[in-house]
VEXDREN-2710 file (C-alpha; in Angstrom, 1 decimal):
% VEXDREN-2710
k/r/px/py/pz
1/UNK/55.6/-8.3/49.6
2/UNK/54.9/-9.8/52.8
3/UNK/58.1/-10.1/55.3
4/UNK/58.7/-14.1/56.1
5/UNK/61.4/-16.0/58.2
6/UNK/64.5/-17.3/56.5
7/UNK/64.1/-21.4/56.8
8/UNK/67.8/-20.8/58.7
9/UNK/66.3/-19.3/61.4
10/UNK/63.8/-22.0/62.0
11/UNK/66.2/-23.9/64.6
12/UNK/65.9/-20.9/66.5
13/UNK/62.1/-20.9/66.6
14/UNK/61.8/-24.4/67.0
15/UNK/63.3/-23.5/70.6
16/UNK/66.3/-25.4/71.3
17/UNK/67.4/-26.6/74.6
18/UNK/68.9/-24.0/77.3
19/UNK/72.4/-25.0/76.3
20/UNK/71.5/-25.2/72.5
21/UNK/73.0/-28.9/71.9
22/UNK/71.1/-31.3/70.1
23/UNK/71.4/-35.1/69.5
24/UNK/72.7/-36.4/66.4
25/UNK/69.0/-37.8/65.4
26/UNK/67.2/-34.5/66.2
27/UNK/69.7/-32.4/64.1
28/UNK/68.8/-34.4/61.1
29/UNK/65.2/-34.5/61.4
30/UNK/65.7/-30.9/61.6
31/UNK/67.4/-30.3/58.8
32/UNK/65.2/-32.3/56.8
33/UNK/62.0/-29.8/58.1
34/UNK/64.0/-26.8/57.0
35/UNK/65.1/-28.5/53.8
36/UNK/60.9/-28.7/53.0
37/UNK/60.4/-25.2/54.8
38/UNK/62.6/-23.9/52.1
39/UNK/60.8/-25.8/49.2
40/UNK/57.8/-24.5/50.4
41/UNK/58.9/-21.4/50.9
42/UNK/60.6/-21.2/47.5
43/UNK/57.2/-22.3/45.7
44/UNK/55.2/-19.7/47.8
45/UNK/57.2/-16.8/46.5
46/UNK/57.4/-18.3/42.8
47/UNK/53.6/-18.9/43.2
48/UNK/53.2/-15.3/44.8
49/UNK/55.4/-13.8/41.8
50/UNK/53.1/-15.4/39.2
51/UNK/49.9/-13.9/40.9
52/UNK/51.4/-10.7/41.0
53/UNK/51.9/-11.3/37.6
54/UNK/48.6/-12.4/36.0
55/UNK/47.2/-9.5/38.3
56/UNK/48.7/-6.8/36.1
57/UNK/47.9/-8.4/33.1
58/UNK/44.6/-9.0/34.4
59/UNK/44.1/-5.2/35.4
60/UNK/46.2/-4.6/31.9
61/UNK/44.0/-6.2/29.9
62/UNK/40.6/-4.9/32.1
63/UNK/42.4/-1.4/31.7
64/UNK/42.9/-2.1/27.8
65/UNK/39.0/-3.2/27.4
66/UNK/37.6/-0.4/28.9
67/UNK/39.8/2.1/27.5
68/UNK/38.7/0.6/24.0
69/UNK/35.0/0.3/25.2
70/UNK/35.1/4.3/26.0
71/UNK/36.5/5.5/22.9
72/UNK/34.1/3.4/20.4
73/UNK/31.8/5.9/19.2
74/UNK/28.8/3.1/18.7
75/UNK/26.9/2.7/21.8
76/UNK/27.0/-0.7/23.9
77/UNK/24.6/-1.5/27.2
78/UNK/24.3/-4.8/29.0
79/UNK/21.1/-5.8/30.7
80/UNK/19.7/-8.8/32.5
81/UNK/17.3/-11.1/31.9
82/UNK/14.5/-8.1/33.5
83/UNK/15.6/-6.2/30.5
84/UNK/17.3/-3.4/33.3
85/UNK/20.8/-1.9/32.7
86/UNK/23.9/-3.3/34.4
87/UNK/26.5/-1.7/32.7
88/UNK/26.7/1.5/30.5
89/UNK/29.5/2.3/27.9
90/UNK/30.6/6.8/27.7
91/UNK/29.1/6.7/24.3
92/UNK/25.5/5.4/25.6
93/UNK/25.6/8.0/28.3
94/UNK/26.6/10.8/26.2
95/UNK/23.6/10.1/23.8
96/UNK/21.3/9.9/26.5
97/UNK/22.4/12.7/28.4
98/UNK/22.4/11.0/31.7
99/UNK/24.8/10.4/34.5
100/UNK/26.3/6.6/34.5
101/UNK/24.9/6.1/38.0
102/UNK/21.6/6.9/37.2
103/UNK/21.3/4.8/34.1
104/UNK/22.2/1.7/35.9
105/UNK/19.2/-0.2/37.0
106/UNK/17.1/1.0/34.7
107/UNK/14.6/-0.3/32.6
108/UNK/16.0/0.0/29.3
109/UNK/12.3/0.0/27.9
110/UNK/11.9/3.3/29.8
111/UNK/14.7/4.8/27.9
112/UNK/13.6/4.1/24.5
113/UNK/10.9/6.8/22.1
114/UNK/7.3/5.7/23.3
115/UNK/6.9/4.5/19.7
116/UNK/9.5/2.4/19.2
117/UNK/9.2/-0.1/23.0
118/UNK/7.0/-2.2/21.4
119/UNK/10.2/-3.6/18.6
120/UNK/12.5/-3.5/21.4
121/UNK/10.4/-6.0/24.2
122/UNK/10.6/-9.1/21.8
123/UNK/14.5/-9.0/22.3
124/UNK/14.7/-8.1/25.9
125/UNK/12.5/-10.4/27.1
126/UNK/12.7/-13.4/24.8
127/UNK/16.1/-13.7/24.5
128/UNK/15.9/-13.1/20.6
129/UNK/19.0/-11.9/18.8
130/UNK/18.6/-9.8/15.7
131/UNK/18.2/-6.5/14.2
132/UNK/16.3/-3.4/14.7
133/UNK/16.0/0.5/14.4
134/UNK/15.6/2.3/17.2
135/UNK/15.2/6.0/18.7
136/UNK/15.9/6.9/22.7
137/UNK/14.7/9.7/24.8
138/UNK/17.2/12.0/24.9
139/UNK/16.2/15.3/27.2
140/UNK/16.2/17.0/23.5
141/UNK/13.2/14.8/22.7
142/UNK/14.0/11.3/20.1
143/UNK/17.1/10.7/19.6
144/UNK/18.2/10.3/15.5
145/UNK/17.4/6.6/14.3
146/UNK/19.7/4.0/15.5
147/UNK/20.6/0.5/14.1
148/UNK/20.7/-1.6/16.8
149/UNK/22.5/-5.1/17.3
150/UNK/20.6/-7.5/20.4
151/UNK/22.6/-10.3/21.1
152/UNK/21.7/-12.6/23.9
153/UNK/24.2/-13.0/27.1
154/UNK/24.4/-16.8/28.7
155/UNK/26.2/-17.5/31.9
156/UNK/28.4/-20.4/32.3
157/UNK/25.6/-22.9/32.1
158/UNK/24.4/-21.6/29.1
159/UNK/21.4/-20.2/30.5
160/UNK/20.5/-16.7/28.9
161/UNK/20.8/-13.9/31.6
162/UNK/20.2/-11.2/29.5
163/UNK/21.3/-9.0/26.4
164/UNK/23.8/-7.2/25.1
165/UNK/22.9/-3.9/22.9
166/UNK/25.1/-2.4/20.4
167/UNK/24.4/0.3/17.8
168/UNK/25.0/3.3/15.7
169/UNK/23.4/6.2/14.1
170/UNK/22.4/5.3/10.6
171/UNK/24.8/7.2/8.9
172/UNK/24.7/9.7/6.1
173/UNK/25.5/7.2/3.6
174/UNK/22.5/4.9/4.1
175/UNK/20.3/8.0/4.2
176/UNK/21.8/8.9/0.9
177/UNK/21.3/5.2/-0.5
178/UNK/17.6/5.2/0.4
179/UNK/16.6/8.7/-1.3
180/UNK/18.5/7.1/-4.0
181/UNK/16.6/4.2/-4.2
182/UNK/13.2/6.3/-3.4
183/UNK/14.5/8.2/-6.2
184/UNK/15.2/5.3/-8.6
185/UNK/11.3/3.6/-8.1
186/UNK/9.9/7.4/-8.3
187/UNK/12.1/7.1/-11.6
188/UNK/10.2/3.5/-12.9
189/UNK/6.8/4.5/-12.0
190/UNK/7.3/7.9/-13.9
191/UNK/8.6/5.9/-16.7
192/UNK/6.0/3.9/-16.4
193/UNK/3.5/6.1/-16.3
194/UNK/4.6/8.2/-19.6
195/UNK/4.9/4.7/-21.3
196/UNK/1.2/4.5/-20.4
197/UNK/0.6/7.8/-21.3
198/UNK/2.4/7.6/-24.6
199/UNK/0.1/4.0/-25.6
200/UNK/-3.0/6.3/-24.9
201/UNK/-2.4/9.2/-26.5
202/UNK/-1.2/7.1/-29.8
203/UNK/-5.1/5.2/-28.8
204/UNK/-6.7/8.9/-28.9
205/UNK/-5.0/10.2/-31.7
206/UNK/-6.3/6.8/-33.2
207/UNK/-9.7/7.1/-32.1
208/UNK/-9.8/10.7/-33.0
209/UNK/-9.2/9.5/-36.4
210/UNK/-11.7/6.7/-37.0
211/UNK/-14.3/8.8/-35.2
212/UNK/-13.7/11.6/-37.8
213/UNK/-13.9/9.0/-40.3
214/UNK/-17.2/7.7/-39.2
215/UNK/-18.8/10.6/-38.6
216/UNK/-19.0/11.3/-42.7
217/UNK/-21.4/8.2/-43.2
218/UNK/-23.3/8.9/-40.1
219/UNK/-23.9/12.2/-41.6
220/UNK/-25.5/10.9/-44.8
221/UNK/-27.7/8.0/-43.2
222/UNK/-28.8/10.7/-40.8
223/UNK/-29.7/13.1/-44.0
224/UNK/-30.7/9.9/-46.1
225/UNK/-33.3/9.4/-42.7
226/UNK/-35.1/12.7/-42.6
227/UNK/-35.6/12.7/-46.2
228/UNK/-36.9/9.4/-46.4
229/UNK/-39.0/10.4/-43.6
230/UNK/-40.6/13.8/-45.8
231/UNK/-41.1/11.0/-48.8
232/UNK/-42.9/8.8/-46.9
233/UNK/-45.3/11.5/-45.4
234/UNK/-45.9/12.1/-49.0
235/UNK/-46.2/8.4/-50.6
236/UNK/-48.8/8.1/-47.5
237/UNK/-50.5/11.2/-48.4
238/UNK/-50.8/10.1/-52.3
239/UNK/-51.8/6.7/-51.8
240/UNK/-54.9/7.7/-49.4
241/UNK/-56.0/10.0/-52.3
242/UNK/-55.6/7.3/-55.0
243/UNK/-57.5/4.7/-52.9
244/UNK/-60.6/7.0/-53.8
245/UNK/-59.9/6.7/-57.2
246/UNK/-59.0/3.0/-57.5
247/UNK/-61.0/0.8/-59.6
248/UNK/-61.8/-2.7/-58.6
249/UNK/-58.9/-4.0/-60.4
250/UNK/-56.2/-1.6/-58.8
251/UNK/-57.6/-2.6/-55.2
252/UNK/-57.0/-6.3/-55.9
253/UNK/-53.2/-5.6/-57.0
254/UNK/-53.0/-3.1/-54.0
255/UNK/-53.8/-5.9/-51.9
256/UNK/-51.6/-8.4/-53.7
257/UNK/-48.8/-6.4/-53.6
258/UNK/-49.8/-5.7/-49.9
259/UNK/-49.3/-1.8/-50.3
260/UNK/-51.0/-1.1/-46.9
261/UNK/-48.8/-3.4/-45.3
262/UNK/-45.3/-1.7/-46.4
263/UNK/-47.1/1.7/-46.2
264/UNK/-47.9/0.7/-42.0
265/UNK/-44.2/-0.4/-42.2
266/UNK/-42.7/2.5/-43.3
267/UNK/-42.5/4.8/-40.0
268/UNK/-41.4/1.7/-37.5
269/UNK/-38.8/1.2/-40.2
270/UNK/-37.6/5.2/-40.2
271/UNK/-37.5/5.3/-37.0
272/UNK/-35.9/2.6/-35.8
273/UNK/-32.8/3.6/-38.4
274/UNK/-32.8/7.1/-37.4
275/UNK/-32.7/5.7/-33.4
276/UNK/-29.8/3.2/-34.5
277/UNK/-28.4/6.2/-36.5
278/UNK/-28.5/8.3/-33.1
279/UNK/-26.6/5.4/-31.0
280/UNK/-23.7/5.0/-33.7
281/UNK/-23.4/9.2/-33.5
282/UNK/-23.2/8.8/-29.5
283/UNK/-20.8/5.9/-30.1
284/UNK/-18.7/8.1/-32.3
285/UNK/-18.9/11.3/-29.9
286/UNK/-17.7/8.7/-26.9
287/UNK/-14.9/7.7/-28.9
288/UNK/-13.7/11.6/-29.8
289/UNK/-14.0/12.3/-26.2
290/UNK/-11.5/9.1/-25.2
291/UNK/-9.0/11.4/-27.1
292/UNK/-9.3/13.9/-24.2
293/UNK/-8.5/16.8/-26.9
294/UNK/-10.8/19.2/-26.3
295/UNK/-12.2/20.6/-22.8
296/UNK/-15.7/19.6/-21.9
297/UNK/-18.3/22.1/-22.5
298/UNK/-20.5/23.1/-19.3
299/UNK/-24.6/23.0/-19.2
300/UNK/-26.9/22.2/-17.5
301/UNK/-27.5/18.3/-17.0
302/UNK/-30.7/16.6/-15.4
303/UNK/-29.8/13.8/-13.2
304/UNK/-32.8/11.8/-13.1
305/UNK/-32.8/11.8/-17.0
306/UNK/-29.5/11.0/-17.8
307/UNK/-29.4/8.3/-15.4
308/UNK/-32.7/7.1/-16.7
309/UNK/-31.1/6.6/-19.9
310/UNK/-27.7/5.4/-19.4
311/UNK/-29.4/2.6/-17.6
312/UNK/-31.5/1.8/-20.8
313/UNK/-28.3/2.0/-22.6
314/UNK/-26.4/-0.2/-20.4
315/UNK/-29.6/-2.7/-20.1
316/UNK/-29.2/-3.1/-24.0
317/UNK/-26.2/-4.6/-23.8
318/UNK/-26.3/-7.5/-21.9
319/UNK/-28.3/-10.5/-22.5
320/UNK/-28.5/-11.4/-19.5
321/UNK/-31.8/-10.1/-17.3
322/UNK/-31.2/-8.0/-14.2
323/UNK/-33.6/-5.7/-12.2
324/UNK/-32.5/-2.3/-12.0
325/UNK/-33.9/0.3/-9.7
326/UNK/-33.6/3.7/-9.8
327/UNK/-34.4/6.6/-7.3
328/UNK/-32.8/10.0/-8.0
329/UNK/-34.2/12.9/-5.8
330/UNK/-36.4/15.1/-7.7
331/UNK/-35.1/18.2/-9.3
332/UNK/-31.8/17.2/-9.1
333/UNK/-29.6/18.9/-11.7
334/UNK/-25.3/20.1/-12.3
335/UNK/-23.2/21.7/-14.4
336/UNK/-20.9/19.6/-16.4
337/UNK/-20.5/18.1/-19.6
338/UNK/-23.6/15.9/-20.5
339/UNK/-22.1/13.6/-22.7
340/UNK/-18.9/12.7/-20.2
341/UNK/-21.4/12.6/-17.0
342/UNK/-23.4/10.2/-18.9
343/UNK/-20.3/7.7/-20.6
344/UNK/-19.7/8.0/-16.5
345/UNK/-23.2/6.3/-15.1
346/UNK/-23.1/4.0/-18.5
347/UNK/-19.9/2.5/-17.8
348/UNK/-20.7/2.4/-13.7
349/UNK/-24.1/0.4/-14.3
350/UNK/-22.5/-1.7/-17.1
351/UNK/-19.3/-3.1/-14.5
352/UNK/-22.6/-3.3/-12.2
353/UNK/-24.5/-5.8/-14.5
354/UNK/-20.9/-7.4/-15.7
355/UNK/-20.9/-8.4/-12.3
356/UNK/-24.1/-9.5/-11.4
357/UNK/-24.2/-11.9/-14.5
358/UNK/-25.5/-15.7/-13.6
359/UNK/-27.1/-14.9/-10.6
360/UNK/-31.2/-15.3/-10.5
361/UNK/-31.9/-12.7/-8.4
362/UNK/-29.8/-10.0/-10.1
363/UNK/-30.2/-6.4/-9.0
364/UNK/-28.5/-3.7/-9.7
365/UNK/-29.8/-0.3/-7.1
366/UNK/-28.6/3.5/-8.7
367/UNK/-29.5/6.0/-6.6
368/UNK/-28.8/10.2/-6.8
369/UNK/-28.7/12.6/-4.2
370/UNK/-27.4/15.9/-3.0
371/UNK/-24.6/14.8/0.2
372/UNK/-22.2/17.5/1.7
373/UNK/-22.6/19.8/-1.5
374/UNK/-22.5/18.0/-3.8
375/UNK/-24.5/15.5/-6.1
376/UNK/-24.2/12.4/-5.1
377/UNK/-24.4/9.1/-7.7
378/UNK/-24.1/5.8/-6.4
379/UNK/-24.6/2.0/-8.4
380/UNK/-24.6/-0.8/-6.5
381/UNK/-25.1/-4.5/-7.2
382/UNK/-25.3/-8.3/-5.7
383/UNK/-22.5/-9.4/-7.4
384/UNK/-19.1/-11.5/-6.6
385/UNK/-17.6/-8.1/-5.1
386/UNK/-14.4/-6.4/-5.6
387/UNK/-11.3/-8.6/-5.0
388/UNK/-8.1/-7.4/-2.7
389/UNK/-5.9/-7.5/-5.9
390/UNK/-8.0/-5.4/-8.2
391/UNK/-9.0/-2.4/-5.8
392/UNK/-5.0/-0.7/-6.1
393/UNK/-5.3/-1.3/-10.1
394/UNK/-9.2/-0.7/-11.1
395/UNK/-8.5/2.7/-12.1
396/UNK/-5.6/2.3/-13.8
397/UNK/-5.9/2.2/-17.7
398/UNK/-6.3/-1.0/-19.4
399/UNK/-7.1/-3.2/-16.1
400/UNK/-9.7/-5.2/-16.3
401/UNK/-11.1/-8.3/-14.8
402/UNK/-13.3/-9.3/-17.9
403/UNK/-12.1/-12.2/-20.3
404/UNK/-10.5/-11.0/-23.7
405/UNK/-13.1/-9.5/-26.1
406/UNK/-15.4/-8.7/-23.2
407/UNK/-13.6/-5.3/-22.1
408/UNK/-10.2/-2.9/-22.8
409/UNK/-9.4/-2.1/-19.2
410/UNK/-10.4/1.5/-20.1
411/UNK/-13.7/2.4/-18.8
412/UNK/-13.2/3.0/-15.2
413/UNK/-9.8/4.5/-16.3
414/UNK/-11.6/6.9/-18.6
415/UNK/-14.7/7.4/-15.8
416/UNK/-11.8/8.5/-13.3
417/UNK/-10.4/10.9/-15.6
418/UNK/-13.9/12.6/-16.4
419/UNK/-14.8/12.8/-12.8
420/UNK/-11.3/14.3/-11.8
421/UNK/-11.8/17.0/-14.7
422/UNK/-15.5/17.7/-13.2
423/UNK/-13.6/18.7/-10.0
424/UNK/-15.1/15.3/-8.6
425/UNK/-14.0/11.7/-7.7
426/UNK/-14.9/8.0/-8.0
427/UNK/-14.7/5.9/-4.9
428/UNK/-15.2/1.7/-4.8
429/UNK/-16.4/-0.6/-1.8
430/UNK/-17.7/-3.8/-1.0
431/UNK/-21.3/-3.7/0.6
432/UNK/-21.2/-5.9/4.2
433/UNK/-24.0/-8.2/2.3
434/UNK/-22.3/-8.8/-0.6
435/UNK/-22.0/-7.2/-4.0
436/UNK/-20.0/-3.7/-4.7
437/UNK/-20.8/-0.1/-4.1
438/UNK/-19.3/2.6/-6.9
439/UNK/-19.7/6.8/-5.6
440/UNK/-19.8/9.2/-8.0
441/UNK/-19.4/12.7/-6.8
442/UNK/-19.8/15.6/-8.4
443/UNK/-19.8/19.8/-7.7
444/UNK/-22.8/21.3/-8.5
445/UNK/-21.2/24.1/-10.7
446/UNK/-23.0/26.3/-12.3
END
């Protein structure tokens, strides 16, 4: 402490006379001054000891925060409103691998991955408090993921001057809780995916079965056909050599019975069953191969034919009138299953016509092609397009955008499949002038 007179030695300083005496009245106007000096001086050194005081609990407590603020093992930076560094806790340094001294006044922008500035500006510079994860330039290269705390920093006014940062690496135990819940929605979807599974393989073993059981009756109309077909040859044959031998009276009940009539009737009639016979025995075979139980037999397919006819096929089944226009590069053949190849393009121009359906200027474009290697189908039509919600779901099994008793949800499902198995794919767009695109691409085996 600083060395000050005793108020008893004032007198002395005040400078008395040469002799020393003083008058009564001066003596007691002195005595009153020293009387204050020593109030004062008593409050001076009470007043000092108090400073004294607060100072070491001041430096205590500064000595007490800092001491707390280096051992935490979460880092902690302050920064201004310019988003630079003004003060750096151990931990931050350490993780950076910087001196202190060179940290502060830095852009704390400069010190974060490349990738991850952009998260981080919003909070320096707006003021924003919240949450983020974040990675830093260490000298090893990204530092480990960091959860990150901004808060914002206000002066005395309540103006924001800048952030405060605090954050942690995300610990083993998160990581463990998100692999678990990866785990957990791998888990539904497989679940899912065998329940799927299970509903279609109970459909095929269905569909195996009434296909089996259809095929018997198809058998016998088909037999029944061909030998209706000899009979009539025969009949025909007969009744041109009795019509030489007719007397007047059996042409009049030829005529009334009109013979010639049902006799010119006869081969439309044939053939037309055994065509309808030959549709129901394609039917059947389409709904054997939904049962995926047997591997598809290879041969030799021509494209331009089978698209030709699975456009005829499609075109029967709509009552509604589109234009469809083919082009398929001539020559153009693969190796595959016929049958699957064509269920593929039947089902393709069918969704095509589906979705052209009310318009007046309905079109539907197919068009075949060889492109990097391999043969290229593509169907595309003026139609409404494909929405947002149905391009993640179109291929799954029973999704369908068709009203109930128009579709199963199983075609495109069942087209995927076929294509996959071919060693191919199925790929869906939206044309810029309306209308959607479908790409069938095959291998050309053989």
């Amino acid at each position: 402490m600083t060395s000050r007179p005793r108020p008893e030695n004032i007198l002395a300083l005040a400078g008395a006379g040469e002799d020393g005496d003083m008058s009564d009245g001066q003596e007691s106007v002195w005595r009153d001054v020293v009387k204050r000096v020593d109030e004062v001086y008593s409050d001076l050194l009470r007043y000092e000891t108090d400073l004294e005081a607060k100072n070491a609990e001041l430096e205590e407590a500064q000595s007490f925060i800092s001491s707390v603020i280096a051992s935490v093992s979460d880092i902690l930076a302050v920064c201004d409103a310019e988003g630079n560094i003004i003060q750096a806790n151990p931990a931050f340094v350490r993780l950076l691998g910087r001196a202190e001294a060179e940290l502060i006044g830095s852009p704390l922008l400069d010190l974060l991955a490349q990738q991850d500035r952009e998260a981080a500006r919003g909070f320096l510079r707006g003021g924003r408090a919240g949450d983020c994860e974040l990675r830093f330039a260490t000298a090893e290269g990204p530092s480990d993921v960091m959860a990150i705390n901004f808060s914002s920093r206000f002066d005395a006014s309540g103006r924001c001057v800048g952030a405060v940062l605090t954050g942690r690496r995300i610990g083993e135990l998160r990581r463990a809780y998100q692999a678990l819940h990866a785990a957990h929605l791998d888990l539904q979807q497989a679940q899912k995916k065998l329940i799927e599974q299970e509903k279609m393989a109970s459909l095929g073993r269905l569909v195996a079965g009434v296909a089996h059981e259809l095929n018997n009756p198809i058998s016998f109309v088909y037999g029944n056909v061909h030998v209706l077909e000899r009979y009539s040859k025969t009949l025909l044959a007969y009744f041109d050599e009795a019509q030489e031998l007719e007397t007047e009276e059996g042409a009049a009940l030829r005529a009334r019975r009109r013979i010639d009539v049902l006799l010119a009737d006869l081969k439309p009639l044939i053939d037309g069953t055994l065509e309808g016979a030959q549709r129901i025995s394609e039917i059947v075979k389409n709904l054997r191969r939904l049962s995926f139980n047997r591997a598809h037999e290879a041969q030799k397919i021509d494209v331009a034919r089978i698209v030709a006819v699975a456009a005829q096929w499609a075109a029967r089944s709509k009552k509604h009138p589109a234009r469809i226009a083919i082009d398929v590069a001539p020559g153009l053949t693969l190796w595959g299953d016929e049958g699957q190849i064509h269920q593929i393009v039947v089902n393709l121009i069918d969704n095509a016509l589906h979705a052209t359906r009310g318009r007046p200027d309905a079109r539907v474009a197919v068009r075949a092609g060889m492109a990097r290697g391999e043969v290229e189908i593509v169907v595309e039509d003026n139609g409404h397009g494909i929405s947002e919600a149905a391009f993640d779901k179109m291929f799954e099994p029973f999704f369908t955008t068709k009203t109930v008793g128009e579709g199963t949800g199983l075609g495109l499902w069942i087209s995927y499949s076929i294509a996959r198995e071919h060693g191919g794919a199925i790929s869906a767009a939206n044309r810029p002038e309306g209308g959607a695109v479908f790409t069938l691409r095959l291998p050309v085996g053989g």
